[in-house]
C-alpha positions as CSV (number, residue, x, y, z in Angstrom):
1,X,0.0,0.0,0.0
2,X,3.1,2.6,1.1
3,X,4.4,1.5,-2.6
4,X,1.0,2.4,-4.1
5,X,0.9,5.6,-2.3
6,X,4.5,6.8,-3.3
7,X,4.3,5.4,-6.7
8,X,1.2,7.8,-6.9
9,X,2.3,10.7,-5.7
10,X,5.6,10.5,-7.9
11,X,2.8,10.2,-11.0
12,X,0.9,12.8,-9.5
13,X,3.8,15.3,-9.2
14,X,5.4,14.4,-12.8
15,X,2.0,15.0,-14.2
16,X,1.5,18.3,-12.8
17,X,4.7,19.4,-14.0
18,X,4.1,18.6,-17.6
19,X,0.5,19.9,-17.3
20,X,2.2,23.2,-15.7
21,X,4.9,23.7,-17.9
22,X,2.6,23.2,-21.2
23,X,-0.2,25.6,-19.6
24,X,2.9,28.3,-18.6
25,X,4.2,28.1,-22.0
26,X,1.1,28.5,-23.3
27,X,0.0,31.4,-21.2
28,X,3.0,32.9,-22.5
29,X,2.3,32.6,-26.0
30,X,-1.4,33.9,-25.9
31,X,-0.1,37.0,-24.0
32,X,2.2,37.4,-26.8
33,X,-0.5,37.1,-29.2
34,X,-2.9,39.7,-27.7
35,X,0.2,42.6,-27.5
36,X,0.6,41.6,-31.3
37,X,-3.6,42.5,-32.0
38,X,-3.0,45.6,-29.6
39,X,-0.2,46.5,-31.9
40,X,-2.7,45.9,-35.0
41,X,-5.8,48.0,-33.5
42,X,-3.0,50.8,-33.2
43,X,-2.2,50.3,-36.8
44,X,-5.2,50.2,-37.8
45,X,-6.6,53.5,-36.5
46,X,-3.3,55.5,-37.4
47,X,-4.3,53.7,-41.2
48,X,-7.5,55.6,-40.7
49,X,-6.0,58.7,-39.8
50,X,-3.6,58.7,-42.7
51,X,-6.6,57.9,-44.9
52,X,-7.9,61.0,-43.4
53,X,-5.0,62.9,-45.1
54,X,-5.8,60.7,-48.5
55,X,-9.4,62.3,-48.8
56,X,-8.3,65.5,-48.1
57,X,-5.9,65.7,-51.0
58,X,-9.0,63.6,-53.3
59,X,-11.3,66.6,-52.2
60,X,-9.3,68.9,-54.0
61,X,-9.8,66.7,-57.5
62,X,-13.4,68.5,-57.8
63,X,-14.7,66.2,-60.0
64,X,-14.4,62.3,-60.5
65,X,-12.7,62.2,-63.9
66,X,-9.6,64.2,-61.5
67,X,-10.2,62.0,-58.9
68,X,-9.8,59.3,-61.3
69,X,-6.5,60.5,-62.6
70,X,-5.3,61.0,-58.9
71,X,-6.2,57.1,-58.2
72,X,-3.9,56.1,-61.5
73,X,-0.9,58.5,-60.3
74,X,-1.2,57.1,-57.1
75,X,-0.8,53.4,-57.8
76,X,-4.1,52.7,-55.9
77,X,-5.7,49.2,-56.3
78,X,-9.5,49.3,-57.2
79,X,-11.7,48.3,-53.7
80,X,-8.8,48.9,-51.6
81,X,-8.8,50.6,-48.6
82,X,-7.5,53.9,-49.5
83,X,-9.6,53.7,-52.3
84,X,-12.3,53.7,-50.1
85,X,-10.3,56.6,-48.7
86,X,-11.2,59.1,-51.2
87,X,-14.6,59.6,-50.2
88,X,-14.6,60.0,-46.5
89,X,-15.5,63.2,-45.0
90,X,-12.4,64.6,-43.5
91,X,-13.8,67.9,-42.6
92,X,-13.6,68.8,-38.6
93,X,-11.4,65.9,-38.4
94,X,-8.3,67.2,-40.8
95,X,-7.4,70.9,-40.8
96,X,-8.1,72.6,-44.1
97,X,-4.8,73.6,-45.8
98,X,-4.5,77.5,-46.2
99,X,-1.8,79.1,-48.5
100,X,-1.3,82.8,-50.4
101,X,-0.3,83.4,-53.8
102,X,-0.5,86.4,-56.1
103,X,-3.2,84.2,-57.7
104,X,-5.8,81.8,-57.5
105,X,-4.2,79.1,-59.8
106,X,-0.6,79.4,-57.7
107,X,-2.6,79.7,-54.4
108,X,-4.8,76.5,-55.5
109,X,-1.3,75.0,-56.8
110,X,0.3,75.4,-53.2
111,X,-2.7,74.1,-51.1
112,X,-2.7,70.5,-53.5
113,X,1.2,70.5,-53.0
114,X,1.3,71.1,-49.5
115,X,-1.7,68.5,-49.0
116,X,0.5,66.2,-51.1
117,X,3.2,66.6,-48.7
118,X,1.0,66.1,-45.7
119,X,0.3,62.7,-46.7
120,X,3.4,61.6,-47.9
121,X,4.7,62.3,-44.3
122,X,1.7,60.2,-42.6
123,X,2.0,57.7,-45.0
124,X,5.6,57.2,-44.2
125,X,4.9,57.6,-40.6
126,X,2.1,54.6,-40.7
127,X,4.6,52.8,-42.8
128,X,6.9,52.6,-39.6
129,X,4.5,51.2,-37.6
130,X,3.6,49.0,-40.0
131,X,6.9,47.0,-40.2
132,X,6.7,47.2,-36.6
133,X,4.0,44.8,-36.7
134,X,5.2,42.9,-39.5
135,X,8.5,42.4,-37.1
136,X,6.5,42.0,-34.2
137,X,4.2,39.2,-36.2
138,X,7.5,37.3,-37.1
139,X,9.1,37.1,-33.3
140,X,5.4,35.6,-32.5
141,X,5.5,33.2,-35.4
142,X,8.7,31.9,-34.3
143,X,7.9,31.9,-31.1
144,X,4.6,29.6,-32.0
145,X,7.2,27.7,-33.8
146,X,9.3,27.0,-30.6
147,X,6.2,26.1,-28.7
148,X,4.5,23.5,-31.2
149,X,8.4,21.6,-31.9
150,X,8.8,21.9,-27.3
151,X,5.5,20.9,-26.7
152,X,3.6,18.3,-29.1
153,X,-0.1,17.5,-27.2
154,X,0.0,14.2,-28.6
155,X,3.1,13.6,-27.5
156,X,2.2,14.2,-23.8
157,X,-0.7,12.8,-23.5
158,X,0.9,9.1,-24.5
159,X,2.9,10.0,-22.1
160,X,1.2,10.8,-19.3
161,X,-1.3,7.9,-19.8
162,X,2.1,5.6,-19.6
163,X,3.4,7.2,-16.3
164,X,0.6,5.0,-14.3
165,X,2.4,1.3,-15.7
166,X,0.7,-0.7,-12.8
167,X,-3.1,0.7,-12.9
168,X,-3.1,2.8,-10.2
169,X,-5.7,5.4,-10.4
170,X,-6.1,5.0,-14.2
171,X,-8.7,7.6,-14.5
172,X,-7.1,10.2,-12.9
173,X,-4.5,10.4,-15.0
174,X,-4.8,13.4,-17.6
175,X,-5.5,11.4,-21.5
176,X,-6.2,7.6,-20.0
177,X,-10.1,8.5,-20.7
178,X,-9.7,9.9,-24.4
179,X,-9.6,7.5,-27.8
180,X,-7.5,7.6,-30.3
181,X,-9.7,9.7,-32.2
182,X,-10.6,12.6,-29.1
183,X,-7.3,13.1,-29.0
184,X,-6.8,14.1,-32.4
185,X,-9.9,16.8,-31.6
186,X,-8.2,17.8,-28.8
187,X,-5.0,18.1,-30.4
188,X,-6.5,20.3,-33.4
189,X,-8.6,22.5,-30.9
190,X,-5.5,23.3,-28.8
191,X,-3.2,23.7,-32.0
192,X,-2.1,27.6,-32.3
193,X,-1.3,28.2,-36.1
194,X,1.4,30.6,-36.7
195,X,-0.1,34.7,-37.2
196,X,-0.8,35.9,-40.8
197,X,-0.9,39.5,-41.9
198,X,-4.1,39.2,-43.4
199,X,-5.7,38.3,-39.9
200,X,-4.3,41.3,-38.4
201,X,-6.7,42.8,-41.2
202,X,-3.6,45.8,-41.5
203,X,-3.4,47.7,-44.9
204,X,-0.6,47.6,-46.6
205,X,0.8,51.5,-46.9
206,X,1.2,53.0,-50.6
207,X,4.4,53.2,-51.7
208,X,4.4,57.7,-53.0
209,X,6.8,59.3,-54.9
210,X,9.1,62.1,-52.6
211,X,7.5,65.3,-53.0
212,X,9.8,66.8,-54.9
213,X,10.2,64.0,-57.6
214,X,6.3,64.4,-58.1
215,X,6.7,68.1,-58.1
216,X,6.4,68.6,-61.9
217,X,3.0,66.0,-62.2
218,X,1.1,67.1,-59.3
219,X,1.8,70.7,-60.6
220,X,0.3,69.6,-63.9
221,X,-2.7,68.1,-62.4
222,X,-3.2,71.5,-60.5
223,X,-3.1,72.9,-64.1
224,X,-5.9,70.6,-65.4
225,X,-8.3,70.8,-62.5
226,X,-7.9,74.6,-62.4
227,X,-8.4,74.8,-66.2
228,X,-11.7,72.4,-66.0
229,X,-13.2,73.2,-62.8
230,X,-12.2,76.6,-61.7
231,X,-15.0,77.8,-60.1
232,X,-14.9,74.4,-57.7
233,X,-11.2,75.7,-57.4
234,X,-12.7,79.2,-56.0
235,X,-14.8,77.4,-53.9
236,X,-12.5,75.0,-52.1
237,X,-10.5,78.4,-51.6
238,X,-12.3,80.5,-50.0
């Protein structure tokens, strides 16, 4: 009976240090996983906020033909999310951009190149934080990696179901109770898959021109949209 007693105690204690050292592990791992969404719900909203600066600069296209040429300059991908951009209301969210000029044209000019440069700057900004994430995402991943090679749940529960070799107390060891095939459930329920970019649901930034390298065709767009659509122009200036 003593023999019993210390042979179950022994199984007890071995058992509750697997089961401990899996659940720690695990803990571990979820916590990391939760900073990584924090990190994403950052990114996310400073995406909005850039976007903010995106439909600013689309207001100032007038019409949709401009705001089509604008789309094509920028490299943006149809039913993407700064696409969706364009037609927010920014107003009371984004500061209008103010600028003076001996003329209308030149004053209307400044304002699209100075709105240009605004969101060239956020955009680089939120690009930052994006390949935070993306680096963030990776440590995670390989973390998850570690994790699933350290601790394989099939793999412990075999052997916690062989720790009790002379039948003492078989049900109250952790896996004696489970088939062959509720283990494989349990092993698939429990299994953390590695972290994918599009889960984070983060958008990818745009990758602008330097505002002085798209000097020369953002001043020619000013050109067009004055020439077409002046008194929008006058409007928007006022």
């Amino acid at each position: 009976m003593m023999e019993e007693d210390l042979i179950l105690s022994l199984t007890r204690q071995v058992r509750e240090e697997v089961v401990g050292n899996y659940l720690l592990e695990r803990r571990l791992i979820e916590l990391q996983r939760e900073h990584l969404n924090t990190l994403a719900a950052e990114t996310r909203r400073q995406a909005s906020s850039t976007g903010l600066r995106l439909a600013r600069l689309s207001s100032l296209m007038i019409e949709t033909d401009m705001r089509r040429q604008l789309v094509e300059m920028l490299g943006l991908e149809a039913r993407s999310f700064w696409v969706a951009c364009l037609d927010r209301k920014f107003k009371g969210r984004v500061r209008l951009i103010s600028a003076s000029a001996l003329t209308q044209k030149a004053k209307f000019r400044k304002v699209l190149l100075e709105s240009y440069s605004h969101l060239h700057r956020w955009m680089k900004q939120y690009r930052g934080r994006y390949e935070d994430v993306q680096n963030e995402r990776s440590a995670v991943n390989s973390n998850i990696d570690s994790f699933q090679k350290n601790f394989d749940l099939l793999a412990i529960l075999n052997f916690l179901r062989s720790l009790d070799m002379e039948g003492i107390e078989r049900k109250r060891i952790l896996g004696h109770n489970f088939t062959a095939k509720e283990m494989a459930e349990l092993d698939k329920k429990l299994y953390i898959g590695p972290v994918g970019m599009e889960e984070l649901n983060i958008p990818v930034p745009l990758d602008l021109p330097e505002p002085d390298s798209f000097r020369r065709d953002l001043n020619n767009l000013a050109e067009e949209i004055f020439r077409h659509y002046h008194k929008g122009v006058k409007k928007i200036l006022r």
